[in-house]
N, C-alpha and C positions, 0 to 999 in steps of 0.2 A: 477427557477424550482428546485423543492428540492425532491428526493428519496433516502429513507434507504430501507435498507435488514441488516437481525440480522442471523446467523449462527452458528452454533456448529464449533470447532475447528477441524475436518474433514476433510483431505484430500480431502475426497469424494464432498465436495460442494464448493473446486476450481474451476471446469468446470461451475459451475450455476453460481459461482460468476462472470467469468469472463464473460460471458452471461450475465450480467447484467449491468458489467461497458459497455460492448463494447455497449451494446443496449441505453445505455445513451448516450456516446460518436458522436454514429451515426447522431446526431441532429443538432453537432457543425462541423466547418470548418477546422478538422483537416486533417492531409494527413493518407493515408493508414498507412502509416510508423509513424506517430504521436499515430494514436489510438493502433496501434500493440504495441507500446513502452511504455501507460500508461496502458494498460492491462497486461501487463507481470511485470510493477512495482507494481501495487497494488497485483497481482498471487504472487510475490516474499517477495511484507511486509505481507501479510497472512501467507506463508509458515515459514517465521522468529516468527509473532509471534508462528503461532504453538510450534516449533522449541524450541524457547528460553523464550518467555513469559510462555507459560505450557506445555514446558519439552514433548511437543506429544502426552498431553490427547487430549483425541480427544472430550470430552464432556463439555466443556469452551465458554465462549460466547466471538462471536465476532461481532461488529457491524458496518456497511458502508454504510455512508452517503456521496453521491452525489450531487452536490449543482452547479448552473450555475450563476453565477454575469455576471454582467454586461461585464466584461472585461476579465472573466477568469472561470474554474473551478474548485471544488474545492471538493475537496478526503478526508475526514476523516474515518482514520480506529481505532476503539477502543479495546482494551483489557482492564481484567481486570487480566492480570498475572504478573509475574516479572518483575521490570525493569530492563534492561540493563544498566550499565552504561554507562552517556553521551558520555567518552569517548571512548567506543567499539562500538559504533555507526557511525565510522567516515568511516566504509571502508578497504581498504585496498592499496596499489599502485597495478593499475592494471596490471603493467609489471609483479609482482613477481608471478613466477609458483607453485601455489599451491591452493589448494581447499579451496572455503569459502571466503567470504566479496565482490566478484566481486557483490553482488546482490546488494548493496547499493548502489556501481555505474551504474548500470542497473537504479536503482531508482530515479540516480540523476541527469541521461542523459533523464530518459524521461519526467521529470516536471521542473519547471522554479525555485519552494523553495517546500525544505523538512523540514517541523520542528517537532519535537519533543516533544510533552508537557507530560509531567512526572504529574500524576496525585494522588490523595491522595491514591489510590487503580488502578495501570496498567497506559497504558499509549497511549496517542491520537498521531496520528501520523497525521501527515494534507499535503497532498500534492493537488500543486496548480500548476496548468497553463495556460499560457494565452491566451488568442483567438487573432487570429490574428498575 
């Protein structure tokens, strides 16, 4: 089973988004605490690319595609803004007190692989995990 939704880079259409994964999620065998932790990671790579792919225009496309395999789920979120460098991508150590990067670790505690594909224009971000 395969659902997209496409959205403006808007604050404002994080609540429908996240309405959307969870309503997907609903379907599979996750735990309470599973689906709570893939909705707050895909909430948290929208807000980044906001953020840092278009700089907080709020009128940018963003596209999420939902996708169930056999063995697993699978999250692609697209922009078409700035790339990040591969290496500013990695986080942060979560002991260090200070604001900024704990979200990637949010991202990467709640799916099994996060990758990254750098695209000719913005960049695919694909998180996946598995059933069961």
């Amino acid at each position: 089973m395969k659902k997209k939704v496409e959205f403006s880079s808007h604050t404002g259409n994080l609540a429908l988004m996240r309405g959307f994964v969870r309503k997907f999620l609903d379907g599979y065998p996750f735990s309470e605490k599973e689906r709570t932790l893939m909705v707050l990671g895909v909430d948290e790579a929208c807000t980044n690319i906001i953020r840092h792919a278009y700089q907080l225009q709020d009128d940018q496309l963003i596209a999420l595609s939902l996708e169930a395999k056999r063995d697993c789920v699978c999250m692609r979120l697209r922009d078409y803004g700035r790339q990040s460098p591969t290496g500013k991508m990695q986080g942060r150590a979560h002991d260090l007190i200070k604001p900024g990067g704990l979200g990637l670790h949010l991202i990467r505690s709640a799916f099994d692989k996060v990758d990254y594909i750098l695209k000719s224009r913005g960049t695919e971000l694909v998180l996946t995990k598995k059933l069961g």
